[in-house]
SESENU-613224 format. One line per field, with one value per residue (C-alpha): residue number from 1; residue in three letters; x, y, z. Coordinates in pm, whole numbers, always signed. Layout:
BEGIN
nr <- NUM ...
rest <- ALA ...
x <- X ...
y <- Y ...
z <- Z ...
REM end
This chain:
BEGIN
nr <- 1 2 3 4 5 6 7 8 9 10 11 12 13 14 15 16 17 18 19 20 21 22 23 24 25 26 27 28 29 30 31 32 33 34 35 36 37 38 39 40 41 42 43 44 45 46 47 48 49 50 51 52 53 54 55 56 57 58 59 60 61 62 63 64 65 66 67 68 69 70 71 72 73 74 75 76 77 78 79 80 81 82 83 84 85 86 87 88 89 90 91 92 93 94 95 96 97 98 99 100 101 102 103 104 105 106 107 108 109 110 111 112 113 114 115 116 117 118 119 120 121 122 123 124 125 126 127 128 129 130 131 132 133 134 135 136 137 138 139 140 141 142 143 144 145 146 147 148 149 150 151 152 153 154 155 156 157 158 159 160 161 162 163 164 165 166 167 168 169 170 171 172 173 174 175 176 177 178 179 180 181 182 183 184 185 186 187 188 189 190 191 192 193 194 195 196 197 198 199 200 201 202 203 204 205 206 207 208 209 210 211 212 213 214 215 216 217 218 219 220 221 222 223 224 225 226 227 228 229 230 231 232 233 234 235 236 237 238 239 240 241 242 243 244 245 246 247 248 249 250 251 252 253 254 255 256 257 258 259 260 261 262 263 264 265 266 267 268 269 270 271 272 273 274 275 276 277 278 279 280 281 282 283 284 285 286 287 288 289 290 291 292 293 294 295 296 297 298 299 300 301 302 303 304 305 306 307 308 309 310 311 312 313 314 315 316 317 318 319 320 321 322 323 324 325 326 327 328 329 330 331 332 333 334 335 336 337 338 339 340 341 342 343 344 345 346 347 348 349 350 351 352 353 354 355 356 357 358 359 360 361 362 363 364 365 366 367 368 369 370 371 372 373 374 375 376 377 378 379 380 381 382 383 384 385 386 387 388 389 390 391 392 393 394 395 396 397 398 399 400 401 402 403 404 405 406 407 408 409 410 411 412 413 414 415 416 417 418 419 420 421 422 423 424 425 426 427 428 429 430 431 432 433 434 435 436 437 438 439 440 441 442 443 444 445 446 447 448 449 450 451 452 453 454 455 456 457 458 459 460 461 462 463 464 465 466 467 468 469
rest <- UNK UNK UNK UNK UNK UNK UNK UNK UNK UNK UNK UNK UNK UNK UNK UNK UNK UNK UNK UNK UNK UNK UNK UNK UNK UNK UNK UNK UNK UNK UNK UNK UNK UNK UNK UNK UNK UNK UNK UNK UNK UNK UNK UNK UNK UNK UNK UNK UNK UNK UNK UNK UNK UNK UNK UNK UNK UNK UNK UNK UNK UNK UNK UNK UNK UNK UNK UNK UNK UNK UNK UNK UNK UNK UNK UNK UNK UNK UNK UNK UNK UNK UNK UNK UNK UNK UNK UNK UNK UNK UNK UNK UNK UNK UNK UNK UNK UNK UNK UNK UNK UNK UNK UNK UNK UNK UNK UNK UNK UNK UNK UNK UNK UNK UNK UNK UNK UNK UNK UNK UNK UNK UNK UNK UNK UNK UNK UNK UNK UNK UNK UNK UNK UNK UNK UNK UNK UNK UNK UNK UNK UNK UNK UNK UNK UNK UNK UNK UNK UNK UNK UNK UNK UNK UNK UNK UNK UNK UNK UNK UNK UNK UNK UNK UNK UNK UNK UNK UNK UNK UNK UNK UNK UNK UNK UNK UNK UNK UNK UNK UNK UNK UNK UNK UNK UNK UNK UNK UNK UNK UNK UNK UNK UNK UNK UNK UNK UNK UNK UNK UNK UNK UNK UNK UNK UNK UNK UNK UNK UNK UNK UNK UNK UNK UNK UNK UNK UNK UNK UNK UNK UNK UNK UNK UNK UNK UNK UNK UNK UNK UNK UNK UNK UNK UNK UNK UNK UNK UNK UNK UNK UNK UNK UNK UNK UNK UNK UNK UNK UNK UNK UNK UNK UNK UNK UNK UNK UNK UNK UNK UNK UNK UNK UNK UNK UNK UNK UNK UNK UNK UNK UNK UNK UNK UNK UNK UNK UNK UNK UNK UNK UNK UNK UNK UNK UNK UNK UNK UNK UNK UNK UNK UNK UNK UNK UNK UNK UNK UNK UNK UNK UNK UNK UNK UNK UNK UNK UNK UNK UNK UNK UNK UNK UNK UNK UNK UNK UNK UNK UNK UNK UNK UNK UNK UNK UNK UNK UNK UNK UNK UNK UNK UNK UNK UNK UNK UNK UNK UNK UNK UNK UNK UNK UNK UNK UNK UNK UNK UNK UNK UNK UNK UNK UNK UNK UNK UNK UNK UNK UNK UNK UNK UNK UNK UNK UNK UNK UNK UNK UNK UNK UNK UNK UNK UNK UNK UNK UNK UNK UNK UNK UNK UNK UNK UNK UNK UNK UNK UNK UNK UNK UNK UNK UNK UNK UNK UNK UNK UNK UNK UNK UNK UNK UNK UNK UNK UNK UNK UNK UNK UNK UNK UNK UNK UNK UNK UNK UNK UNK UNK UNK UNK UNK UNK UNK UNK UNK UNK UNK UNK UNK UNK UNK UNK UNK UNK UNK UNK UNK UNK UNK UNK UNK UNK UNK UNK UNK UNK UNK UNK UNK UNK UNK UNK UNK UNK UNK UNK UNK UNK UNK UNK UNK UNK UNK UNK UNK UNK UNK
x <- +598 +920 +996 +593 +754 +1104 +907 +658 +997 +1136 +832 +852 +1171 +1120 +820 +1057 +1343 +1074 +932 +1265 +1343 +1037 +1055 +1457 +1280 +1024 +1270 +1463 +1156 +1088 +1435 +1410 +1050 +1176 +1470 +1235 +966 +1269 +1339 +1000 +943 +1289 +1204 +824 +1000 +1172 +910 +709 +1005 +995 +679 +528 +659 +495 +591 +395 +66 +86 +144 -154 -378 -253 -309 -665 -736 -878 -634 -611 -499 -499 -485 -412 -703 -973 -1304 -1612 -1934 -2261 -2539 -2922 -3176 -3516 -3829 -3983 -4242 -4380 -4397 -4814 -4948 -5022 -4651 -4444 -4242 -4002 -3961 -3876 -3628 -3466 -3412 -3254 -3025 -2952 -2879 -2622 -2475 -2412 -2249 -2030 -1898 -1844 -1670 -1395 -1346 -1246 -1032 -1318 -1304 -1722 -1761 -2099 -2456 -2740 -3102 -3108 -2808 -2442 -2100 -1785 -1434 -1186 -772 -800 -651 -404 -356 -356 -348 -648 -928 -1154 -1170 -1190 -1507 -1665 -1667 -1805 -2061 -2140 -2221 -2396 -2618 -2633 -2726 -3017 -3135 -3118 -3275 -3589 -3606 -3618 -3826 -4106 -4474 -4211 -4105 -3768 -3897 -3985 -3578 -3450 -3039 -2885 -2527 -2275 -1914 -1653 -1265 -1048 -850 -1029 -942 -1010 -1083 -955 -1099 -1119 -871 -1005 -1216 -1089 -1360 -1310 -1541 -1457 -1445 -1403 -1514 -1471 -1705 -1995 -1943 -1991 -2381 -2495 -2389 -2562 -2907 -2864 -2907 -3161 -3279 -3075 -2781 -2449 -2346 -1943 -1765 -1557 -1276 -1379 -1467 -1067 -953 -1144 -1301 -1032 -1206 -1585 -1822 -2004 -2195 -2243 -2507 -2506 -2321 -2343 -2333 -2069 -2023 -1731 -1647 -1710 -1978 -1935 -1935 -2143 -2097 -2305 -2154 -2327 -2080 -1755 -1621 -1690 -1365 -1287 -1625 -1680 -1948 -1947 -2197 -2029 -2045 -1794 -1415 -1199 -849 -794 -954 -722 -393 -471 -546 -259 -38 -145 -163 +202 +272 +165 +411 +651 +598 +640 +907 +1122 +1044 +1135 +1470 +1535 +1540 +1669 +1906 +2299 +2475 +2772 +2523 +2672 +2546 +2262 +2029 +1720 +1898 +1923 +1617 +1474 +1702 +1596 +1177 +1238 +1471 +1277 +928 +1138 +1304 +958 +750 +1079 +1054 +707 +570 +169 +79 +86 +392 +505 +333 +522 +846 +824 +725 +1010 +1250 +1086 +1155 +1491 +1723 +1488 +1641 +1953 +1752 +1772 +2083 +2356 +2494 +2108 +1947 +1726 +1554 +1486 +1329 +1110 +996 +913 +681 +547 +433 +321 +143 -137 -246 -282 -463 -142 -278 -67 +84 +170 +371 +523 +619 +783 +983 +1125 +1183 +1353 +1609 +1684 +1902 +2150 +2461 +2582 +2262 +2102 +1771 +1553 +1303 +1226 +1080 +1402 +1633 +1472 +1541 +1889 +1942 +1807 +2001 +2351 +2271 +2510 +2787 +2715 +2605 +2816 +2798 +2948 +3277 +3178 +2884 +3112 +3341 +3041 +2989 +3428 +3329 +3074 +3234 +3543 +3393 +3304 +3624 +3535 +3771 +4101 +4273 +4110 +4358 +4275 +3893 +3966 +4092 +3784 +3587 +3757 +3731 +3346 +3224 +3409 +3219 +2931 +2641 +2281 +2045 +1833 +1767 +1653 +1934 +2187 +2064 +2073 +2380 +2613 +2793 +2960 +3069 +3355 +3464 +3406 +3659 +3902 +3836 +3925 +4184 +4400 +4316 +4488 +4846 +5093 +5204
y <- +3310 +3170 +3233 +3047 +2721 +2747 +2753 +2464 +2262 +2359 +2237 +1912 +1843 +1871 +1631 +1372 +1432 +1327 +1057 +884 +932 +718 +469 +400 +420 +181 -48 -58 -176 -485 -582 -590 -740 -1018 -1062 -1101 -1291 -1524 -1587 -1683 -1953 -2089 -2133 -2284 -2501 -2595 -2644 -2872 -3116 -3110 -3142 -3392 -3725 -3657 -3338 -3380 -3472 -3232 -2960 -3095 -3027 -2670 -2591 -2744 -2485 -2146 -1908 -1489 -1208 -852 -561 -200 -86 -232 -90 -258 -285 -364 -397 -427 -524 -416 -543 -852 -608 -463 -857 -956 -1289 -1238 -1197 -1541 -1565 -1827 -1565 -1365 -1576 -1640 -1322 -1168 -1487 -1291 -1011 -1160 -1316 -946 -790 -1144 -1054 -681 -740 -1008 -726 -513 -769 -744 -1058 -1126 -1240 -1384 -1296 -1316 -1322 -1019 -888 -884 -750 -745 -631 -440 -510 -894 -1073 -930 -540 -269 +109 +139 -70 +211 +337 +4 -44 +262 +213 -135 -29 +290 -30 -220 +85 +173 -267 -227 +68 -36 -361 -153 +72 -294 -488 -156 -255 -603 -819 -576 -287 -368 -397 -78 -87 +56 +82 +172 +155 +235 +187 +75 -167 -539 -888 -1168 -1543 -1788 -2138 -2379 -2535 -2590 -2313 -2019 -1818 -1481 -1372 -1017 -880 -548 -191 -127 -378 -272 +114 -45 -212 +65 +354 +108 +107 +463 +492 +551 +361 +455 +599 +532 +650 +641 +729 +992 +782 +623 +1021 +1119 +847 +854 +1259 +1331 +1097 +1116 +1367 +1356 +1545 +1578 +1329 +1413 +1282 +903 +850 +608 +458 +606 +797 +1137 +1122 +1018 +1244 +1025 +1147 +1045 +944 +1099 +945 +975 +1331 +1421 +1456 +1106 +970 +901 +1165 +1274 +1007 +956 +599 +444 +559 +685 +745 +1022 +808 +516 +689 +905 +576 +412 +610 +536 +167 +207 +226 -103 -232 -92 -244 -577 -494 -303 -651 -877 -714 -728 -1086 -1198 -969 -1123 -1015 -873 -567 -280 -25 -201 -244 -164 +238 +252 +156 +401 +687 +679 +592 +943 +1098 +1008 +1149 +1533 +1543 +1435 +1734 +1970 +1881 +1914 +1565 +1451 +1227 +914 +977 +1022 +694 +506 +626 +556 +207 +173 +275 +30 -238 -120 -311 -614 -845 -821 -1078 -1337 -1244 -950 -853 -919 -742 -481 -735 -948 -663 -634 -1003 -949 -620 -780 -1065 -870 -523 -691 -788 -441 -286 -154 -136 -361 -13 +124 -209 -189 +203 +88 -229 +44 +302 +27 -120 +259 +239 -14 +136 +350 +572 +632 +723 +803 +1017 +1258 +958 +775 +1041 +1114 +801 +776 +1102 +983 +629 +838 +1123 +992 +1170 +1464 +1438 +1519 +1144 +1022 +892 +659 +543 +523 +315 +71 +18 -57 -342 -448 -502 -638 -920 -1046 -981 -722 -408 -440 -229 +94 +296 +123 +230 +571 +652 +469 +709 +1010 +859 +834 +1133 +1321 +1207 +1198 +1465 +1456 +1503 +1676 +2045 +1943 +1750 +1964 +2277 +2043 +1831 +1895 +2193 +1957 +1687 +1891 +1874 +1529 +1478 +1657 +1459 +1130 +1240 +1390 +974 +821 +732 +682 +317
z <- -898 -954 -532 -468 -626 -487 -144 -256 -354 +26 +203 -53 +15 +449 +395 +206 +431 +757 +540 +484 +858 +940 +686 +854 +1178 +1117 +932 +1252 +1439 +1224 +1238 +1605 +1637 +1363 +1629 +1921 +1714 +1567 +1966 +2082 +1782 +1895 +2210 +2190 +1938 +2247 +2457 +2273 +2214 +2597 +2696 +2379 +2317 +1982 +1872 +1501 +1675 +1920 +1617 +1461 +1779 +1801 +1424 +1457 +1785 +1668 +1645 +1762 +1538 +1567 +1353 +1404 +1115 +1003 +874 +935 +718 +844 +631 +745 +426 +545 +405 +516 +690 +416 +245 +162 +140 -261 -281 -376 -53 -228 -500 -237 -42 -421 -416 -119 -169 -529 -282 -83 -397 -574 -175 -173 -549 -457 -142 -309 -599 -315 -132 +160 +375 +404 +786 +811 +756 +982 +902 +676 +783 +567 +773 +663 +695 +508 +605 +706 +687 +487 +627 +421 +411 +143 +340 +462 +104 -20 +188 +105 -256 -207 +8 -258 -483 -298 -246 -597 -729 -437 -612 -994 -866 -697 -1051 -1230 -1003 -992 -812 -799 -517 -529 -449 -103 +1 +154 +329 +591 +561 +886 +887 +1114 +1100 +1418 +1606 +1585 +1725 +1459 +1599 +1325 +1255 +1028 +879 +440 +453 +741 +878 +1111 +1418 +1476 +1837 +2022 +1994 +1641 +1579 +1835 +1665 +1374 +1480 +1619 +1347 +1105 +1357 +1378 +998 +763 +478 +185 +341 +418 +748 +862 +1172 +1204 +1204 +855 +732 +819 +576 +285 +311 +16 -249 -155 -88 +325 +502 +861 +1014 +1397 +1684 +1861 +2280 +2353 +2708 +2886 +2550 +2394 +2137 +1807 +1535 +1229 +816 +519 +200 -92 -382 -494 -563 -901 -1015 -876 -1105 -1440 -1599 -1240 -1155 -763 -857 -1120 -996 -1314 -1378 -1168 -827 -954 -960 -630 -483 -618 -435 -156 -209 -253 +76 +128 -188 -7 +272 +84 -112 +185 +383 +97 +89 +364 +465 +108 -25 +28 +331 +61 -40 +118 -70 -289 +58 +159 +199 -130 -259 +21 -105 -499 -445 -194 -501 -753 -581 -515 -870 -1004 -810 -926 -1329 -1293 -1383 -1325 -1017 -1217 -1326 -999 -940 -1227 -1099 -723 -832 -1042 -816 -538 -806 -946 -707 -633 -859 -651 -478 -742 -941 -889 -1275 -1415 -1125 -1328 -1551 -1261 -1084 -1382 -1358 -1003 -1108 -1374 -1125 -849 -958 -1157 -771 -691 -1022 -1244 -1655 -1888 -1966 -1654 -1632 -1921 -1833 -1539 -1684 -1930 -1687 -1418 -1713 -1772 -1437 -1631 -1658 -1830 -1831 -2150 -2055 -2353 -2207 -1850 -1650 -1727 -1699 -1332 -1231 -1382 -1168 -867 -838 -870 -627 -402 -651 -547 -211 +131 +228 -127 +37 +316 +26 -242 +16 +63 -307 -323 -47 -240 -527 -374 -146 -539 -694 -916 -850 -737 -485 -286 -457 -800 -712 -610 -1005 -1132 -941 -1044 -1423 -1390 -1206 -1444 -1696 -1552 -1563 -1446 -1721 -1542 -1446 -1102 -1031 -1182 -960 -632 -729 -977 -790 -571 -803 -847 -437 -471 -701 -557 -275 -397 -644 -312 -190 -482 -426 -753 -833
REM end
């Protein structure tokens, strides 16, 4: 048994060790598309001062043009009301206009809830788009569950409305999750026409549907299989493509519902989905760092905060703590070293006035916040964590001490500090070193097994570094 988790804790720790290499990967790609991006404003800046004797008029002519963006992932949502053939003439057809209007009222309120951006209805037809403008990781699950609810308010309205006007509305639901180019215009109120492939999938998995079901693409079914239950539907022709394997959603899993009614997510769907929301906090966070923390952070920089949300995620998985715990602590180290954007000795309670700002926006509980203001202050030093949560994360922001690299990053915390005047000498920071690490220890059995056996080396290291005055 004890051999089965040492293995699990191996393949953990290979997964995080990848993970981190692509998160430094991708952070060196953003630096050098911010480079390249940061070149080609400078020079159309240039260009217009050339070629317009009016620079601020010409500006206002481009801004009023329609604009092009792409993203990578989008999902797409078509909807297709049926019913106006089954409408009589002893039926009250304004009644009936009132209330397909009532329709499209209830999908425009589930879609914002969702952060769906509605793109337009037609006749009595409602598509929309999950992952624009703003992109996100979450959006095909995000429109699955809002098209799961617009199924289930159709259906509730038919049970209400029985030998009713309602009952004669049936939908047809097809979604499909790919690459998309968004038109922009407007300039008070934006609007988005959607073009490309994704989008013509989209229109014909939805005519290939029945009424009553919600039919996804295969791509959709990869991303969101974990939290709902689908079946297999059949296969689609494309043109020039392989055919297109088509699911049904039946509901959320029922360990993802409340009473197991496939409908109403509960804690469980929240916290799975939370972490993978985080990657998109992350994203933020890593970026915001990036272009605002001082240039005189050698060692509090984006590494860092990359280094304890990675540490904080194996000691978690190694002391056994639940997924939202795992949540609350991966947030909290994201957070920990933000504040080093506003102020440098007050840096942890900064970071938690930039949590407590921005993880409403993304569906944290007034506790969870609270949890992870508590847990990021816990980092102040010295470390007195008063529980495991804190004492991970204690652990994981001083596993440099006993790591192989601790020199060269102990080095970059000395030039830290020094470019502010707050250590003296190399040789004075050397014996402060040797001072703390001695009395230091990890308050954790995780991070004792992986760390404290080479504290020891370390300071034997730096004590044969110090010189005598």
């Amino acid at each position: 048994m004890e051999k089965d988790k040492e293995k699990e804790l191996v393949k953990r720790i290979a997964k995080l060790a990848k993970q981190n290499q692509d998160l430094e990967e991708q952070l060196k790609k953003v630096l050098k598309e911010n480079e390249k991006l940061t070149q080609d404003l400078e020079r159309k800046k240039t260009l217009l001062e050339k070629l317009s004797p009016d620079p601020a008029e010409l500006e206002g002519k481009l801004e009023a043009r329609p604009t092009s963006l792409k993203f990578k992932m989008a999902t797409v949502l078509f909807a297709d009301i049926h019913g106006f053939s089954r409408i009589s003439d002893t039926m009250d057809s304004e009644a009936i206009m009132d209330e397909l209007d009532g329709i499209f009222f209830e999908f425009d309120s589930t879609v914002k809830k969702y952060n769906i951006e509605k793109i337009k209805t037609i006749g009595d037809s409602y598509m929309c788009a999950g992952g624009i403008p703003v992109k996100n990781i979450t959006n095909p699950i995000d429109v699955v569950m809002a098209a799961i609810e617009m199924q289930e308010y159709l259906n509730q309205l038919r049970k209400q409305n029985k030998k009713k006007a309602g009952e004669i509305w049936e939908l047809k639901l097809g979604i499909h999750t790919g690459p998309v180019t968004a038109n922009v215009a407007g300039k008070k109120k934006i609007s988005y026409d959607l073009k490309g492939d994704t989008v013509n999938t989209a229109t014909r998995i939805e005519s290939a549907s029945e009424a009553g079901k919600i039919i996804i693409s295969v791509m959709t079914y990869e991303l969101v299989k974990e939290f709902f239950v689908c079946e297999y539907y059949g296969k689609m022709p494309v043109k020039y493509k392989d055919d297109l394997d088509m699911y049904i959603v039946r509901g959320l899993k029922p360990e993802f519902s409340e009473n197991g009614d496939g409908v109403t997510p509960n804690k469980a769907f929240r916290i799975k989905f939370g972490l993978i929301q985080f990657t998109d906090i992350q994203e933020i966070i890593l970026d915001k760092l990036e272009k605002e923390l001082p240039d005189y952070l050698y060692y509090h920089n984006v590494k860092h905060t990359v280094d304890v949300v990675t540490e904080v995620e194996l000691i978690g998985w190694g002391e056994g703590v639940s997924d939202e715990d795992i949540l609350m602590l991966k947030t909290a180290g994201l957070f920990h070293d933000a504040g080093h954007t506003v102020d440098y000795d007050s840096h942890e309670y900064q970071g938690t006035v930039l949590a407590k700002k921005m993880l409403p926006k993304y569906n944290y509980t007034p506790e969870q916040i609270d949890r992870i203001c508590e847990i990021i202050m816990s980092t102040k030093l010295p470390p007195q964590p008063q529980n495991l949560l804190e004492a991970i994360i204690c652990d994981s922001d001083l596993d440099y001490l006993g790591r192989s690299d601790f020199i060269p990053v102990s080095n970059t915390l000395y030039q830290e500090l020094k470019e502010q005047n707050k250590i003296g000498t190399l040789n004075d920071w050397n014996k402060l070193q040797v001072k703390f690490i001695s009395g230091h220890q990890y308050f954790t059995k995780t991070a004792r097994s992986l760390r404290e056996v080479n504290k020891q080396k370390q300071i034997e290291r730096i004590s044969s570094l110090i010189t005598e005055d």
